[in-house]
C-alpha positions as CSV (number, residue, x, y, z in Angstrom):
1,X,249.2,68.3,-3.7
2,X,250.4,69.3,-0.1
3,X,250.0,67.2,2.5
4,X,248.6,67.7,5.6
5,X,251.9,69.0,7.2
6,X,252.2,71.3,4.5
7,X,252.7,75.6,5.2
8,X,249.1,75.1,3.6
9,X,247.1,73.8,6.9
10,X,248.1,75.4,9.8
11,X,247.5,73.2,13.1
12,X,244.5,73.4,14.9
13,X,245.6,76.6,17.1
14,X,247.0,79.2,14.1
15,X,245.2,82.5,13.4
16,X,242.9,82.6,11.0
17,X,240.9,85.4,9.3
18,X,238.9,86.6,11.8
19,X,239.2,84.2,14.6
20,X,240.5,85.5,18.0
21,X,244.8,84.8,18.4
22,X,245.7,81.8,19.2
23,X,246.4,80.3,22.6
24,X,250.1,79.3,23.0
25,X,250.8,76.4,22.9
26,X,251.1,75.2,26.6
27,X,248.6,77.6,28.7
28,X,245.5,77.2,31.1
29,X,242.5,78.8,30.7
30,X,241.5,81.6,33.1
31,X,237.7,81.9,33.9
32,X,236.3,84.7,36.2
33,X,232.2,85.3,36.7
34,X,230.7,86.4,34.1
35,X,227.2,88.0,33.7
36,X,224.6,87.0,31.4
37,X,225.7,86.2,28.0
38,X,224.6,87.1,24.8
39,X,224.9,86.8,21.2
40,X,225.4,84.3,18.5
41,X,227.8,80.8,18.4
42,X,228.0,78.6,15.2
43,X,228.0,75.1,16.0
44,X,230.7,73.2,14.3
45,X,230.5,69.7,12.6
46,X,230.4,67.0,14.8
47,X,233.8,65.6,16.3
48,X,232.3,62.2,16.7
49,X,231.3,62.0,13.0
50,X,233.9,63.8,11.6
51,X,236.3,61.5,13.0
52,X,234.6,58.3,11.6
53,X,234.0,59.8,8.2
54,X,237.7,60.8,7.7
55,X,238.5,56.6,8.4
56,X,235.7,56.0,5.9
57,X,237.5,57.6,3.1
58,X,240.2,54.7,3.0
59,X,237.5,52.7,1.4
60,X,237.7,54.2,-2.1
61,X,240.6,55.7,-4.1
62,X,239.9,58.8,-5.1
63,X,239.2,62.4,-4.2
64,X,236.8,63.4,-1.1
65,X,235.5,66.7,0.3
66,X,234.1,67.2,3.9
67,X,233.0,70.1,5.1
68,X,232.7,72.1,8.3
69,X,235.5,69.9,10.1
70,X,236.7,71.4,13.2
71,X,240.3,72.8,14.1
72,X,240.6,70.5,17.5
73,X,243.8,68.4,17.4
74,X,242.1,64.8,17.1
75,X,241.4,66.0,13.7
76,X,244.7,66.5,13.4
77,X,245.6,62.9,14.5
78,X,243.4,61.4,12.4
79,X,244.3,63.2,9.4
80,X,248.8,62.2,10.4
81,X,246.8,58.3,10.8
82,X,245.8,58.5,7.1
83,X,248.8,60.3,6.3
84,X,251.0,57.2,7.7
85,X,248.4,54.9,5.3
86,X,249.6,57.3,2.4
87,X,246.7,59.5,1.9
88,X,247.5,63.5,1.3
89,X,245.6,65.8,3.1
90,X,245.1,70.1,2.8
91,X,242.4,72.5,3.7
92,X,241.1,74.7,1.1
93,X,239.4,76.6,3.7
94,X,238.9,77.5,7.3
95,X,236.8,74.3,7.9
96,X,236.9,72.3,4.5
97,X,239.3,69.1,4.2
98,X,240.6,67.6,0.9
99,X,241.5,63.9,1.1
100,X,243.3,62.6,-1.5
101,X,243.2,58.2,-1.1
102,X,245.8,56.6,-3.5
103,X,245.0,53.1,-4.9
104,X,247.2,51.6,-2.5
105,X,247.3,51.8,1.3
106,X,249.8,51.2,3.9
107,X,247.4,49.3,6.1
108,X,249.4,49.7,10.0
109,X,248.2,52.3,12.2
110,X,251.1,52.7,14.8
111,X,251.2,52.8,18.3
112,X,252.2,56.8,18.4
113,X,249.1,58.0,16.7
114,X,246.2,55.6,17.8
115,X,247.5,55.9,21.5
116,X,246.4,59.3,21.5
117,X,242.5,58.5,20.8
118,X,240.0,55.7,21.1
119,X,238.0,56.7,17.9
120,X,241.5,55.6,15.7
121,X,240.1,52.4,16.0
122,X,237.4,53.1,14.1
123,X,240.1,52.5,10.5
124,X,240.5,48.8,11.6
125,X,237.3,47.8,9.6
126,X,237.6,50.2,6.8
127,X,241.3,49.0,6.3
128,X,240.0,45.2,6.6
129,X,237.8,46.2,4.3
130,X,240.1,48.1,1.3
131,X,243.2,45.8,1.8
132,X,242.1,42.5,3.2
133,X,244.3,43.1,6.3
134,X,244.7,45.8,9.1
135,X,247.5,45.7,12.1
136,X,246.0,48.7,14.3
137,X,247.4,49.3,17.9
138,X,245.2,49.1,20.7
139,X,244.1,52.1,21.5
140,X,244.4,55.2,23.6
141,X,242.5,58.5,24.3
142,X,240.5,59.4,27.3
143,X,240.5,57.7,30.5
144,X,237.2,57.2,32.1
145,X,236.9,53.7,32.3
146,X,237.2,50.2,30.4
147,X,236.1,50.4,26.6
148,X,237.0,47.0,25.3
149,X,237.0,46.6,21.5
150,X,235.9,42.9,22.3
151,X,232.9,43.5,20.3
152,X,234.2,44.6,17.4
153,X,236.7,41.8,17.2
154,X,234.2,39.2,18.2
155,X,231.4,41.0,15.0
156,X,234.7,41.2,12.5
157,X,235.3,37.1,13.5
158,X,231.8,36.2,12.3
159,X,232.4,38.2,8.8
160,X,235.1,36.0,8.4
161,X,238.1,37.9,9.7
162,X,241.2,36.4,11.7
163,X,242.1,38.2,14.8
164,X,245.1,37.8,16.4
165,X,246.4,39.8,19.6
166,X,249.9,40.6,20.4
167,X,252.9,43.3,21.9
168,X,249.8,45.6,21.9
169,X,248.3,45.3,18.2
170,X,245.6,43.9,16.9
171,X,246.8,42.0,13.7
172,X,243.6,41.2,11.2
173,X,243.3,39.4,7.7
174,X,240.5,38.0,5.7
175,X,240.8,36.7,2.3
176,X,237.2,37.1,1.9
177,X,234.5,38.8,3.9
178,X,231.3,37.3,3.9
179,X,227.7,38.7,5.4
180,X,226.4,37.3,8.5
181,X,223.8,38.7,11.5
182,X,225.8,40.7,13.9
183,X,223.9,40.7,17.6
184,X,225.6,43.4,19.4
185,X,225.3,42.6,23.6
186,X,225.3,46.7,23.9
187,X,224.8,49.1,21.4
188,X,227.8,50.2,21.3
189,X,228.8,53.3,18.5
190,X,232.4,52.3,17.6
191,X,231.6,48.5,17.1
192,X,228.5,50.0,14.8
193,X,230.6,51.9,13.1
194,X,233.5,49.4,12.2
195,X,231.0,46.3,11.0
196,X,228.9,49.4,8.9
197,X,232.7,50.2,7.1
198,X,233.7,46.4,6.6
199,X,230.2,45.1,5.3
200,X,230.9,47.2,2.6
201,X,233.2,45.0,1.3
202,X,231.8,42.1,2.5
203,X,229.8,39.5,0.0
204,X,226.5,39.5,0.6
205,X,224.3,40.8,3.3
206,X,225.3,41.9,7.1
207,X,222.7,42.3,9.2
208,X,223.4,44.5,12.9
209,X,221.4,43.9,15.4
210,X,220.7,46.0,18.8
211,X,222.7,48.7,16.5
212,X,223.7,52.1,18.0
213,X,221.4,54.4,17.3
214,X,223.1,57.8,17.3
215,X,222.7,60.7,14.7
216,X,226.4,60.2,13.6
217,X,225.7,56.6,13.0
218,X,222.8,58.2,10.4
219,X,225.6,60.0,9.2
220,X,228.0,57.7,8.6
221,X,225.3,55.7,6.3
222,X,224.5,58.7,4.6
223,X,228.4,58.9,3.9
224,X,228.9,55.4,2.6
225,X,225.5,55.5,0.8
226,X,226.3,58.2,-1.2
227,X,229.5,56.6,-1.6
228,X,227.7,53.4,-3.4
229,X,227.2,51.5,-0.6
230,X,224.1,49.8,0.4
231,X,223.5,50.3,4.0
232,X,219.4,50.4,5.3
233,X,218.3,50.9,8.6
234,X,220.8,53.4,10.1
235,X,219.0,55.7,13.0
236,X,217.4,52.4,13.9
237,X,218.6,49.2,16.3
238,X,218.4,47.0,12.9
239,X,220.8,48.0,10.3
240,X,221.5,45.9,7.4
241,X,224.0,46.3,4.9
242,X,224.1,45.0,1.1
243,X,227.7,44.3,0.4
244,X,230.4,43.9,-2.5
245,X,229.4,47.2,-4.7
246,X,232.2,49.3,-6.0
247,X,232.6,52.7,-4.2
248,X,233.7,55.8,-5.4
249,X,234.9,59.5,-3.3
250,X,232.0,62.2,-2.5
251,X,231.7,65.6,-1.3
252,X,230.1,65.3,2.5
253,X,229.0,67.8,5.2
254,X,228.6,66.1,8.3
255,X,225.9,66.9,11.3
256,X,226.6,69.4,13.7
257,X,228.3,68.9,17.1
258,X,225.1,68.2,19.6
259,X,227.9,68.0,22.1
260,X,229.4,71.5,21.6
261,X,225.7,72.6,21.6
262,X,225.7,71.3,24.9
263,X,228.3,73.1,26.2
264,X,227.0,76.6,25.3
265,X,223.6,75.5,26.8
266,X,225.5,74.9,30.0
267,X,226.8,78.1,29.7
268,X,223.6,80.0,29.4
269,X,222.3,78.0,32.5
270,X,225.0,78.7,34.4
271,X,225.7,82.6,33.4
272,X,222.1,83.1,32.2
273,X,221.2,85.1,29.3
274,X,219.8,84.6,26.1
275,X,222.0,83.1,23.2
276,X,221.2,81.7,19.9
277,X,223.3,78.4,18.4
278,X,223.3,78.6,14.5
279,X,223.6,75.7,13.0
280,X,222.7,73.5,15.8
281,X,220.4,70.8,15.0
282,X,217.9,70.4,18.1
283,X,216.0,67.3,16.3
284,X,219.3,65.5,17.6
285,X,218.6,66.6,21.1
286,X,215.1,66.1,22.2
287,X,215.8,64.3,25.4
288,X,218.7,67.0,26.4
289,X,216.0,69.5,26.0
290,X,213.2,68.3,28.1
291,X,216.0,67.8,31.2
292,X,217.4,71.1,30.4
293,X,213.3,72.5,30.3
294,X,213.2,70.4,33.5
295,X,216.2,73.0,35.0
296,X,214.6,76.0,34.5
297,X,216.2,76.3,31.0
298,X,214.4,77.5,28.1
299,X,214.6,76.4,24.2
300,X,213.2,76.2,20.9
301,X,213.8,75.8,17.4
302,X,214.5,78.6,15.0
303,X,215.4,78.2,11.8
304,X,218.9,77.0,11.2
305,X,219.7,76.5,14.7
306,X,218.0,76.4,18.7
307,X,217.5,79.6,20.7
308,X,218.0,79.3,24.6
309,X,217.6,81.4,27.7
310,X,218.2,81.2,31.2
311,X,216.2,84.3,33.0
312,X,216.1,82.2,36.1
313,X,218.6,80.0,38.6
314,X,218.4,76.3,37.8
315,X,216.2,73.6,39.6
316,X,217.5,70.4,40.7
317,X,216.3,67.3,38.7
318,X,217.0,63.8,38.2
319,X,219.5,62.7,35.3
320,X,220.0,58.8,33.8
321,X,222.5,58.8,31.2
322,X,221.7,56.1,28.4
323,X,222.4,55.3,24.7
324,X,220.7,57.5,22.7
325,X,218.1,58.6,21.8
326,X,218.6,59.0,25.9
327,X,221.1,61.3,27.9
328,X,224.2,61.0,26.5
329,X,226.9,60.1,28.4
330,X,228.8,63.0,26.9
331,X,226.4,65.6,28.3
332,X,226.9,64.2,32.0
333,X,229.8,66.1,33.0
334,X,228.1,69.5,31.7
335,X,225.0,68.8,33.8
336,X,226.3,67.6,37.0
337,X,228.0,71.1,36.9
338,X,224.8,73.0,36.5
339,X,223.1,70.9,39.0
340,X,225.9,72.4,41.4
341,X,224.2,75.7,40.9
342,X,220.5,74.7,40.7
343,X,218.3,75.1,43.5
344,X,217.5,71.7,45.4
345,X,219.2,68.6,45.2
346,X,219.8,66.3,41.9
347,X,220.6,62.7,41.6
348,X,222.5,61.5,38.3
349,X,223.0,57.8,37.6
350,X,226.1,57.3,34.9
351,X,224.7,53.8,33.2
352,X,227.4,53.8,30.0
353,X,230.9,54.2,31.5
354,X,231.9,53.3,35.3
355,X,234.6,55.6,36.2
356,X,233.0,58.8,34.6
357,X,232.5,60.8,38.0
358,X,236.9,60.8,38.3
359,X,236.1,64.7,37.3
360,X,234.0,65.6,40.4
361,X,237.1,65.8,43.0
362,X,237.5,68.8,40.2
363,X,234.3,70.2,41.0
364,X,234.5,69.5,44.8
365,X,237.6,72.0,45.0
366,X,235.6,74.7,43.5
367,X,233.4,74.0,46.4
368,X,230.4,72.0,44.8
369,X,228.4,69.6,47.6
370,X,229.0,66.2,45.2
371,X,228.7,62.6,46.7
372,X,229.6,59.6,44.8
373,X,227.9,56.4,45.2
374,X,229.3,53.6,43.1
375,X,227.3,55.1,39.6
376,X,225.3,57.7,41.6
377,X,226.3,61.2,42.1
378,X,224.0,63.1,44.8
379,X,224.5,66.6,43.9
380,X,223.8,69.4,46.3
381,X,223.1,72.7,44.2
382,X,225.0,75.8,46.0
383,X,223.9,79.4,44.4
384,X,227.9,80.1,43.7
385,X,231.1,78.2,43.5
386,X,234.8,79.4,44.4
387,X,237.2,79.7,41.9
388,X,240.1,77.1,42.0
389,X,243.1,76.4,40.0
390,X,241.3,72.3,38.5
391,X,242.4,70.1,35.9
392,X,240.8,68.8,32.9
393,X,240.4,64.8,33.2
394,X,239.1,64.3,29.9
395,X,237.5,66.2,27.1
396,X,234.1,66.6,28.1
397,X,235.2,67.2,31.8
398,X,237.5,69.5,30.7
399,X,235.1,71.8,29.2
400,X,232.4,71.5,32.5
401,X,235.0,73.2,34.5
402,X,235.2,76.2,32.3
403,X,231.3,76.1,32.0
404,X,231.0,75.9,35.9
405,X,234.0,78.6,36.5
406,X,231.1,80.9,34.7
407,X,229.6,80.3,38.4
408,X,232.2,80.8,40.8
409,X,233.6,83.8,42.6
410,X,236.7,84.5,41.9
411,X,239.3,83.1,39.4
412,X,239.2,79.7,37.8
413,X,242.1,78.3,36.2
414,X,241.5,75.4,34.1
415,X,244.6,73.0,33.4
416,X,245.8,70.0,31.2
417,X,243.9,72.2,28.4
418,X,245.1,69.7,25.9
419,X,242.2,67.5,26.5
420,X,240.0,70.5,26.0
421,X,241.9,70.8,22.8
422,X,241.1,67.6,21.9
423,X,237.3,68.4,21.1
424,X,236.4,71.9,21.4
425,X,237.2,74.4,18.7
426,X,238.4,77.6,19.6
427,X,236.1,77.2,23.3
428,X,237.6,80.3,25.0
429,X,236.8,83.0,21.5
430,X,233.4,81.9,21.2
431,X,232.4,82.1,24.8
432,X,234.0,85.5,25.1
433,X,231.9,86.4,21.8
434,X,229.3,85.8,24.1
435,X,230.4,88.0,26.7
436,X,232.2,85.6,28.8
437,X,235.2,87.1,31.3
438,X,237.7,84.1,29.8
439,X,241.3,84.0,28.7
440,X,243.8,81.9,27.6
441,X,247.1,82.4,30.5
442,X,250.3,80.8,30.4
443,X,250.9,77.6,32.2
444,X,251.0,77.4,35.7
């Protein structure tokens, strides 16, 4: 079987049958105002699931299926990371993945490919949990702030796990896992994640406490329960897992992205317009909804996706980001650039990462009125922007400057697009499907 290198899976930026041409490989992304937009976007499968569910497969040998993956290159990273552990990897379709897990594993994911993301973390527990040993490098991705992995080391000790840290790896063994209660100090996802994947494995019963709580969390259990695994709770801050089962490979389709859905929201605030998101699951974004109602932004379920409009300009409000079920901190970037075209004044306190506002100096030189104060931002709304030439900080910031380039006069040019890359599928063809003036340019 080809592996993921293979003539067989194109990278994350090749033509495909009916999809607009790809963007070269090094280019900005050119934004001028656009009027209201229009039409129909299918939401993608969720980065943040697909990511964990792809690490999730080292637990069995076998043959797995997941659907609806997205063509966004930490896909591709995680897919060379099980490569490296021996795995073999093809598409047999635009968005479906085949993952081929041999009965033995290479269990070292090097410094090269884990420096690139955070989420690569996420195979130390699965690894642990397949091979009774893991040597993972610290890892990389987006910088916005500390994201210690102190808790997942400190939850993999009490299952019975020897850590050892040095020359930037994070060398693990256990010759047996055993189930213990887990008290996490903050409900953080990735620490979930990783004691959910090694309590598989682990003899007895693991019990998570103050658990994150997000719908890719649910996801993952669905994932390892239909997998054999015994994991109860999941959605909830108390999730317990029934270890030492054998587990087999499945055929998965993972949630959709509530953060892509977020961007196209964004968009239709910002442009206005009426657009509808197939595939989008709006039970996974209650809370974004009742801010976005709060800015003047209308929504409501249809079947098989959310419908939105924006016939107005946006009103100010007042934004907390918080573990879910609460703001995401993923939305923030997205909102603080519509409240710099709202009407009035809005106030958003960042309560999950501390250096998430590094994007506004961005904003600022499209001429937004943003003060920071510690984890404060005091956000002036202005009815336009000015385009700028800005560059992408991170993934989520990266796509709030082509959102708020939808409300600035003039040209926007959007660089460091790799980060934009990193998350969004094919970001530029489907907001031009909407009827956005967008383009990919060469680099500048």
């Amino acid at each position: 079987m080809p592996g993921a290198g293979s003539p067989e899976r194109p990278g994350p930026d090749a033509s495909r049958s009916g999809s607009p041409p790809a963007a070269p490989p090094r280019s900005d992304i050119l934004v001028r105002p656009s009027g209201p937009l229009r039409g129909e976007v299918e939401i993608g499968g969720a980065k943040n699931s697909i990511l964990k569910l792809l690490a999730a497969t080292t637990l069995a040998e076998g043959h797995f299926t997941l659907r609806r993956v997205p063509r966004i290159s930490d896909v591709d990273t995680m897919i060379e990371l099980l490569e490296s552990f021996g795995c073999r990897l093809r598409y047999g379709g635009d968005d479906v993945l085949h993952i081929d897990v041999p009965q033995q594993l290479s269990p070292h994911a090097s410094y090269d490919l884990v420096s690139r993301m955070r989420a690569s973390i996420a195979v130390l527990g699965p690894l642990l949990a397949r091979c009774g040993e893991a040597m993972v490098a610290l890892p990389g991705g987006d910088d916005f702030g500390s994201r210690p992995i102190d808790m997942h080391l400190a939850a993999l000790e009490r299952l019975g796990v020897d850590i050892d840290l040095s020359h930037g790896y994070v060398h693990a063994r256990a010759s047996t896992l055993k189930g213990e209660e887990v008290s996490l100090a903050w409900p953080s996802v990735g620490a979930t994640e990783n004691i959910m994947m090694v309590a598989t494995a682990a003899e007895g019963r693991t019990v998570i406490d103050n658990a994150a709580r997000e719908p890719e969390i649910a996801d993952l259990a669905a994932f390892l329960n239909r997998m054999g695994a015994e994991v109860l709770g999941a959605g909830s801050p108390t999730i317990t897992i029934n270890g030492g089962g054998p587990l087999r490979s499945v055929d998965h389709t993972p949630v959709s992205d509530r953060i892509e859905t977020a961007v196209y929201l964004a968009a239709v605030g910002i442009a206005g317009g009426e657009i509808t998101l197939r595939g989008a699951q709006p039970g996974h974004l209650r809370m974004l909804c009742d801010k976005l109602g709060e800015m003047n932004l209308r929504t409501s379920t249809i079947r098989g996706g959310l419908w939105a409009m924006s016939p107005h300009r946006l009103r100010a409000t007042e934004i907390v980001t918080l573990p879910y079920p609460g703001v995401a901190t993923d939305y923030q970037p997205l909102l603080v650039a519509m409240l710099s075209l709202a009407d009035g004044v809005g106030l958003v306190t960042e309560n999950v990462f501390a250096n998430r506002f590094r994007y506004v100096g961005e904003l600022i030189r499209m001429g937004a009125d943003i003060r920071v104060e510690g984890r404060c931002a005091i956000v002036r709304g202005k009815e336009r922007l000015s385009g700028a030439p800005v560059r992408a900080t991170d993934i989520r910031a990266g796509a709030a400057l082509v959102i708020a380039g939808l409300g600035a006069e003039g040209e926007t040019v959007v660089r460091d697009t790799r980060h934009i890359r990193r998350g969004h599928e094919d970001l530029v063809g489907k907001l031009r499907s909407l009827g956005a003036d967008i383009s990919w340019v060469p680099a500048g």
